[in-house]
C-alpha positions as CSV (number, residue, x, y, z in Angstrom):
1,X,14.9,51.1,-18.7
2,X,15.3,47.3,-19.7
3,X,16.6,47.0,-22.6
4,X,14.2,44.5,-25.1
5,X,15.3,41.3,-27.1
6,X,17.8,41.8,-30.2
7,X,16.0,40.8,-33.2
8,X,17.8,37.7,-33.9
9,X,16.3,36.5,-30.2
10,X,12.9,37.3,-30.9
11,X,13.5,35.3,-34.1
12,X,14.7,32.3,-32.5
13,X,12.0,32.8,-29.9
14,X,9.7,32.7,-32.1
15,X,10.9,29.8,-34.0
16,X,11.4,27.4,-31.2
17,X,8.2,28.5,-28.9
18,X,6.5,27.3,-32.1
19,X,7.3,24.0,-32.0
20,X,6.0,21.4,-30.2
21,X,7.7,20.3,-26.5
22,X,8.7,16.7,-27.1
23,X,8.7,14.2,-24.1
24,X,5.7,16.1,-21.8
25,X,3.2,14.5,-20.1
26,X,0.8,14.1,-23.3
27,X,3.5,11.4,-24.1
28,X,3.7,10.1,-20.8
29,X,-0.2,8.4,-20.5
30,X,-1.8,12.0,-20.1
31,X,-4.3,12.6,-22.3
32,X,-4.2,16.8,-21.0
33,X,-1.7,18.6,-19.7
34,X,-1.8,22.6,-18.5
35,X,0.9,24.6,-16.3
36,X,4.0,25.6,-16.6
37,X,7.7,24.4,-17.2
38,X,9.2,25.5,-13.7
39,X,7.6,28.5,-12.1
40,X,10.6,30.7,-11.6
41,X,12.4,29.6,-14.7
42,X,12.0,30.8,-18.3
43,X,10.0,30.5,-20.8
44,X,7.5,32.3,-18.4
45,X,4.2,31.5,-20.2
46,X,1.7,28.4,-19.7
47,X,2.3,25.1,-21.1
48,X,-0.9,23.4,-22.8
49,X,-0.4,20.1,-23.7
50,X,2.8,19.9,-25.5
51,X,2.6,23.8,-26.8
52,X,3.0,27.3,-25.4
53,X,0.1,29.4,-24.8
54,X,1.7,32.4,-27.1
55,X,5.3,33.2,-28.3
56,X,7.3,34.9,-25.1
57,X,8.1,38.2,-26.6
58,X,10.3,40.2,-24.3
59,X,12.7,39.5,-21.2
60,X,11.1,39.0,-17.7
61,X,11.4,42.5,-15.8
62,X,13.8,42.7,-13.1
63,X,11.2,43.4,-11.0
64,X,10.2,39.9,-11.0
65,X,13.5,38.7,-9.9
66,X,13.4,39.8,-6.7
67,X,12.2,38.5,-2.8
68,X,12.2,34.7,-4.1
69,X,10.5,35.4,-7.0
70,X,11.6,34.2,-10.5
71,X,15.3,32.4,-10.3
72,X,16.6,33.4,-13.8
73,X,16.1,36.4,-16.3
74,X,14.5,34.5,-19.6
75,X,12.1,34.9,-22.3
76,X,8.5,35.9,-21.3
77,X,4.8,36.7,-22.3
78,X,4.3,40.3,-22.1
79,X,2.7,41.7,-19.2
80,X,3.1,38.0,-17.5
81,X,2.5,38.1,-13.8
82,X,4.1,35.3,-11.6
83,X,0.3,35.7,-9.9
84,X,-1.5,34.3,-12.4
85,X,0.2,31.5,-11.7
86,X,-1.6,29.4,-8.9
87,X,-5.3,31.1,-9.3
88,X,-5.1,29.8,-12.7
89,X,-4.0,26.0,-11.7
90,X,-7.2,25.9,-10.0
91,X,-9.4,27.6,-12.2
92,X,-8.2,24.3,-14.6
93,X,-8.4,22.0,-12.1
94,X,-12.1,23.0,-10.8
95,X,-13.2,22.7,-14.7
96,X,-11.7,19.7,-15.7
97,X,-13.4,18.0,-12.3
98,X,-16.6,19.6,-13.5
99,X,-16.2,18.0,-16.9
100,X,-14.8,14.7,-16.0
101,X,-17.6,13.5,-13.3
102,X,-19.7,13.9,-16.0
103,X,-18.7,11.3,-17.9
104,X,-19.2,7.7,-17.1
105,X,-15.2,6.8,-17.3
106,X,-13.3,7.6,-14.1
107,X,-10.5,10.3,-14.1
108,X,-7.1,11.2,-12.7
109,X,-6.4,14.4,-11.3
110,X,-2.6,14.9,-11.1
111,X,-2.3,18.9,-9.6
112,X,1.1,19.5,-8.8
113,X,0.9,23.0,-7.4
114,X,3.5,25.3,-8.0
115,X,3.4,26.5,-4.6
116,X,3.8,27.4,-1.6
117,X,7.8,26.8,-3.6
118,X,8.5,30.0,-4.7
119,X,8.5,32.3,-6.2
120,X,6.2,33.8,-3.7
121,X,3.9,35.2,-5.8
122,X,1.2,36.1,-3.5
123,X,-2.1,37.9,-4.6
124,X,-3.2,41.0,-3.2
125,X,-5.7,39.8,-1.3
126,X,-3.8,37.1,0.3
127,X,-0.6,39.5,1.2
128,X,-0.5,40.0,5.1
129,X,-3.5,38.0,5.6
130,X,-0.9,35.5,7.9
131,X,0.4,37.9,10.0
132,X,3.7,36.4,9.9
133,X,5.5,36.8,6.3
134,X,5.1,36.2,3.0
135,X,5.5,32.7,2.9
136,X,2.9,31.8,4.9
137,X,0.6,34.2,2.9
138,X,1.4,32.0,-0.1
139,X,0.5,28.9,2.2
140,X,-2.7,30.3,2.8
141,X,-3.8,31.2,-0.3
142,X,-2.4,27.8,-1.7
143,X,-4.9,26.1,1.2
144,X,-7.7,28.4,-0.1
145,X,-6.9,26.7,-4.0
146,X,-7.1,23.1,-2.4
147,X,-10.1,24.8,-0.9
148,X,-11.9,25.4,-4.9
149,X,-10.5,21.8,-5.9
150,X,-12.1,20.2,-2.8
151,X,-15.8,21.8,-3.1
152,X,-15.7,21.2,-7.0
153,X,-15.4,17.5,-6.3
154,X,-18.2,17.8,-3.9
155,X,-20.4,20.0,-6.0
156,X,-19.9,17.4,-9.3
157,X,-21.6,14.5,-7.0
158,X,-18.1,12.4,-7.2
159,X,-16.4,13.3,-3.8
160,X,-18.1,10.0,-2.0
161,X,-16.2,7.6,-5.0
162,X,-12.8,9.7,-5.3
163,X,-9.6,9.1,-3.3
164,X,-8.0,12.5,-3.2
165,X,-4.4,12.5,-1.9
166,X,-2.4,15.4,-0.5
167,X,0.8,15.5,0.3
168,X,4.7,17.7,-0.6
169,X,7.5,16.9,-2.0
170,X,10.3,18.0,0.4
171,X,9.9,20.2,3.9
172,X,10.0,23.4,4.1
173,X,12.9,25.6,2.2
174,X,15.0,27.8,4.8
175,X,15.6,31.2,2.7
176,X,11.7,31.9,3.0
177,X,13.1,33.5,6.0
178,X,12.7,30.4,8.7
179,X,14.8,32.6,11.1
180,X,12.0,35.2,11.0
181,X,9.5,33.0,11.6
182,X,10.9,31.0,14.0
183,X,11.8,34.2,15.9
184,X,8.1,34.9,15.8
185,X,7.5,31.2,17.1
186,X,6.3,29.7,14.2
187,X,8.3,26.7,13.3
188,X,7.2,25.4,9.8
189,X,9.6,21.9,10.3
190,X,7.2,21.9,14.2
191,X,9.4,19.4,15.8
192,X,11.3,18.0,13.2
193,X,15.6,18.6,12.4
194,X,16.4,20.5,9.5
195,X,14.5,22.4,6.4
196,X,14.6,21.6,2.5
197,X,17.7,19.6,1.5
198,X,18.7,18.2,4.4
199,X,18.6,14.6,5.2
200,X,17.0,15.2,8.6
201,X,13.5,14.2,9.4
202,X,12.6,18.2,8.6
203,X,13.9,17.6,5.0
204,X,11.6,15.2,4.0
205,X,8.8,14.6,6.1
206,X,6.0,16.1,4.5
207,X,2.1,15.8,5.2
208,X,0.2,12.8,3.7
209,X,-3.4,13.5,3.7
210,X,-5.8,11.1,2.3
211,X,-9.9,11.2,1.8
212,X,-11.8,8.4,0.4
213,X,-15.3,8.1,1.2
214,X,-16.4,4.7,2.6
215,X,-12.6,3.0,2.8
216,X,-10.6,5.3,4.7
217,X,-12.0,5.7,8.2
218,X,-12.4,9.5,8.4
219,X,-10.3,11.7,11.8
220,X,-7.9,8.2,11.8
221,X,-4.5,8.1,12.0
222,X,-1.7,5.8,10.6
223,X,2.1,6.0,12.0
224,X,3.1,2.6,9.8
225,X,6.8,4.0,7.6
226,X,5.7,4.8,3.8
227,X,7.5,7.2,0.9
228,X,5.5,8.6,-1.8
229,X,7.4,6.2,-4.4
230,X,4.8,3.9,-2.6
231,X,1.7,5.5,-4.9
232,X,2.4,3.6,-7.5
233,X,2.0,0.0,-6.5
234,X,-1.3,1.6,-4.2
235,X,-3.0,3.0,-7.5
236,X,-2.0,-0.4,-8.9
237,X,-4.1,-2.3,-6.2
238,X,-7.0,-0.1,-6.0
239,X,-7.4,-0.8,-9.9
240,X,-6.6,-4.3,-9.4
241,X,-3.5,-4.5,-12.1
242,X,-0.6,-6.1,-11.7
243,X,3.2,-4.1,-12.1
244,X,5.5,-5.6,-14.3
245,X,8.5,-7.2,-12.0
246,X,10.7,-4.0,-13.3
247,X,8.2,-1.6,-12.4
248,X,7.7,0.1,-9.3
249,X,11.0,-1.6,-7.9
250,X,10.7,0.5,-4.5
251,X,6.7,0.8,-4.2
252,X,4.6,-1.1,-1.7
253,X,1.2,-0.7,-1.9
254,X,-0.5,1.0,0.8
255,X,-4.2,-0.2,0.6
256,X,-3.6,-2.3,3.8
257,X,-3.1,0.8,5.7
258,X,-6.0,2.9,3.7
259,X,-8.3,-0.1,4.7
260,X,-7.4,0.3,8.8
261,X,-4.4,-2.1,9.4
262,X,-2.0,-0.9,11.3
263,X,0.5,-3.5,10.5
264,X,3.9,-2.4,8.7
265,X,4.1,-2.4,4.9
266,X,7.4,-2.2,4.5
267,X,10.5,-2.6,7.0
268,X,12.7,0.2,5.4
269,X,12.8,3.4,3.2
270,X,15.8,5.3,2.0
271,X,15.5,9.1,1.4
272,X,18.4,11.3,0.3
273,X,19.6,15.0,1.1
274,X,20.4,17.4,-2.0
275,X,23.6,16.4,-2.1
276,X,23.2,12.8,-2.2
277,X,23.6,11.7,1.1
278,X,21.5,8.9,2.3
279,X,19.1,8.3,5.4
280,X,18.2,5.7,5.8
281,X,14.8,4.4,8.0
282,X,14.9,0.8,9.6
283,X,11.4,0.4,11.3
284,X,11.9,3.7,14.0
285,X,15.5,3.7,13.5
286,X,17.6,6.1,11.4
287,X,20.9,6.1,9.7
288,X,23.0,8.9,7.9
289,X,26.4,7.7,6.9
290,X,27.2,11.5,7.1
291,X,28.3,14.0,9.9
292,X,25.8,16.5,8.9
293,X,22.4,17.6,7.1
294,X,24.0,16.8,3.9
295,X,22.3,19.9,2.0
296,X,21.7,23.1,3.8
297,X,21.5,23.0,7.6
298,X,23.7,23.4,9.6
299,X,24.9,21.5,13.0
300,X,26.3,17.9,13.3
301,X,29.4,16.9,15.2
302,X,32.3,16.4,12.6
303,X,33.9,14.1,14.6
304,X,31.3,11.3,14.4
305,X,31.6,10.4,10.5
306,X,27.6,9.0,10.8
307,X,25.0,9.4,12.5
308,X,21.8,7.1,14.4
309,X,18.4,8.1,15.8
310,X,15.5,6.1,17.4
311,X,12.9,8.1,16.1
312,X,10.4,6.6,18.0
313,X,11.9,8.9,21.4
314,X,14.0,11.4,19.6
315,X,12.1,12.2,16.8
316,X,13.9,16.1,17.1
317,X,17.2,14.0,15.7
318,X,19.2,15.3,18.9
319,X,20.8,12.0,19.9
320,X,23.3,10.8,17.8
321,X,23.7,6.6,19.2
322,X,25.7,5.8,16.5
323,X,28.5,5.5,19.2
324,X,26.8,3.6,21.7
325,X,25.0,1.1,19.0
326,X,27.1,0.0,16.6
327,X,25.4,-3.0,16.4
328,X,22.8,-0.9,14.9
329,X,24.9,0.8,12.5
330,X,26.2,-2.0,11.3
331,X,22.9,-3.5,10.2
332,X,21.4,-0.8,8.5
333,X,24.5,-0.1,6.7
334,X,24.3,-3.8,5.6
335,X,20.1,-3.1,4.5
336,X,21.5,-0.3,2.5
337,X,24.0,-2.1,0.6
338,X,21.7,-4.9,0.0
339,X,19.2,-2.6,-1.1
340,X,21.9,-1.0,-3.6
341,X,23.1,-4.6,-4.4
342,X,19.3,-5.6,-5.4
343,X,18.5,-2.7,-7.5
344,X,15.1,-2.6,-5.5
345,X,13.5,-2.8,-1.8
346,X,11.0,-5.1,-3.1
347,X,10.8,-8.8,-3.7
348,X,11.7,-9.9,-7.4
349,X,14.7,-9.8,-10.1
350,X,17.0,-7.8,-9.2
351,X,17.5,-4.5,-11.5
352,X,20.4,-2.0,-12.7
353,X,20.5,1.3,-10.3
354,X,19.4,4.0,-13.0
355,X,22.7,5.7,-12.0
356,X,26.6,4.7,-10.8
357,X,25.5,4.5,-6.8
358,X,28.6,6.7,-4.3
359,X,28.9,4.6,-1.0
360,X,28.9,6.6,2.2
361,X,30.2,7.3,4.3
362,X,33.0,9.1,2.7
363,X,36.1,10.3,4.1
364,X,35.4,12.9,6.6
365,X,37.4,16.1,6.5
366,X,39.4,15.1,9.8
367,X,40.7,11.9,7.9
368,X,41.7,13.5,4.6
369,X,43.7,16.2,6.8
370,X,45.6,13.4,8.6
371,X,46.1,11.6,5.5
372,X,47.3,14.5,3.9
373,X,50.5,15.2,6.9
């Protein structure tokens, strides 16, 4: 039997969840916010605007914090089911389409899902419904939410004037049980290196899915380089404002590309493993100042402190040229540095990195044994 909250928690509980959450998005240029904090972290209730929906009264069961479900033990509603979770993200987001194409303003839809990260809380109705595991259950059902959001647009009349976006933030994590699935021949990263956290191409290439009616030409493809940091100066265009020169330092707009021009926007774009380490894109070439994935994966030959890839033959990342171009290395090592030097990767002033930058590469294991005799 789990044992409940002391008395003195519950107090505390109570006093805290009962205050407002300073520095959420209501104070950020929101003018609504619903969700939660993070999904598989405590408090386990839903945020709205900058309050708790009711005062978490007991500890999450331990049922909950099992098969990638909730992370931490922590204060939580009672009864609250993990479930809930996604179901109710689109039940908000198909009202407050509804309501907002009503109105003669325009609106802003931001919907990051909690999913398919876990915890994979899948529904009942969605478990097995893959045939493969759990995970892609939860992919499935999270398709069938963008699903709701997608036919709510089109039933409020504004789908033909709305540029909807889809994309992830990082690939595929690995202890969703890749091996399974792979063994099954199902490869969530297709033909991509790595899974979440590395700095291969399977790390952070994600999907980047746009409809908008009338602009973007629909079934076309664009292979042009672009990050997501890129949003920001896009959204700026489309509205037709300008960015201060210290804003959106490292975001290029992509309405050329939107509009059918297959001409490059930007000539690099620097991404970064979980543990810091840098890859580095120079038109179809790549650059890792690092021996490995730099976050989970494994593979990499130690002996070559960094690595190269012409993605535009070897997108799999099973090349390494860094010995037979280092030419090549050399440049983009020097973009990087420059880029680090600047404070930005776009024309203007240059700016103060927002934290003390580590150069790589560092010393490789090899070296600091050899130093070390």
């Amino acid at each position: 039997m789990a044992r409940g909250p002391w008395p003195a928690q519950l107090a505390a509980w109570r006093e805290v969840f009962a205050k407002p959450i300073a520095g959420g998005p209501t104070t950020r240029g929101f003018d609504t916010y619903f969700g939660t904090d993070v999904p598989n972290w405590p408090p386990f209730c839903f945020i709205e605007n900058d309050r708790t929906l009711g005062i978490p009264s007991e500890f999450l069961p331990a049922t909950g914090l099992v098969r990638n479900q909730a992370s931490v033990p922590g204060p939580a509603l009672k009864n609250w089911q993990l479930e809930t979770i996604l179901p109710a993200l689109g039940d908000r987001a198909v009202a407050f389409i509804t309501a907002a194409a009503a109105q003669p303003e325009p609106f802003l839809l931001y919907l990051p899902l909690t999913s398919p990260h876990t915890p994979l809380s899948v529904n009942k109705e969605w478990q097995g419904r893959s045939g493969l595991n759990l995970y892609a259950d939860f992919v499935m059902e999270t398709d069938a939410v963008v699903g709701r959001v997608l036919a709510a647009l089109e039933q409020s009349g504004a789908a033909a004037n709305t540029l909807v976006i889809f994309t992830s933030d990082n690939g595929c994590a690995p202890y969703i049980d890749v091996a399974g699935l792979e063994a099954m021949g199902h490869y969530p990263s297709g033909p991509l290196r790595g899974y979440k956290a590395d700095a291969w191409e399977g790390g952070h290439r994600v999907p980047f899915i746009v409809r908008w009616p009338g602009q973007v030409k629909s079934g076309s493809v664009c292979d042009q380089l672009v990050q997501q940091s890129d949003l920001m100066a896009t959204f700026a265009a489309v509205l037709g404002t300008k960015l201060p020169d210290n804003a959106g330092e490292d975001s290029v707009s992509l309405l050329p590309l939107l509009k059918g021009d297959h001409r490059p926007v930007r000539d690099n774009a620097v991404s970064a493993s979980i543990q810091g380490t840098p890859a580095v894109r120079s038109g179809s070439w790549k650059y890792i100042p690092a021996p490995g994935s730099g976050g989970w994966g494994k593979g990499g030959d130690q002996a070559q402190p960094v690595q190269l890839y012409n993605l535009a033959d070897d997108v799999g990342e099973s090349k390494n040229l860094a010995a037979a171009r280092p030419d090549k290395v050399a440049e983009i090592k020097a973009v990087l540095e420059q880029l680090i030097t600047a404070g930005r990767s776009t024309p203007g002033a240059p700016q103060q990195n927002d934290a003390e930058v580590k150069r790589y590469p560092g010393k490789t294991a090899a070296a600091a044994k050899q130093k070390a005799k």
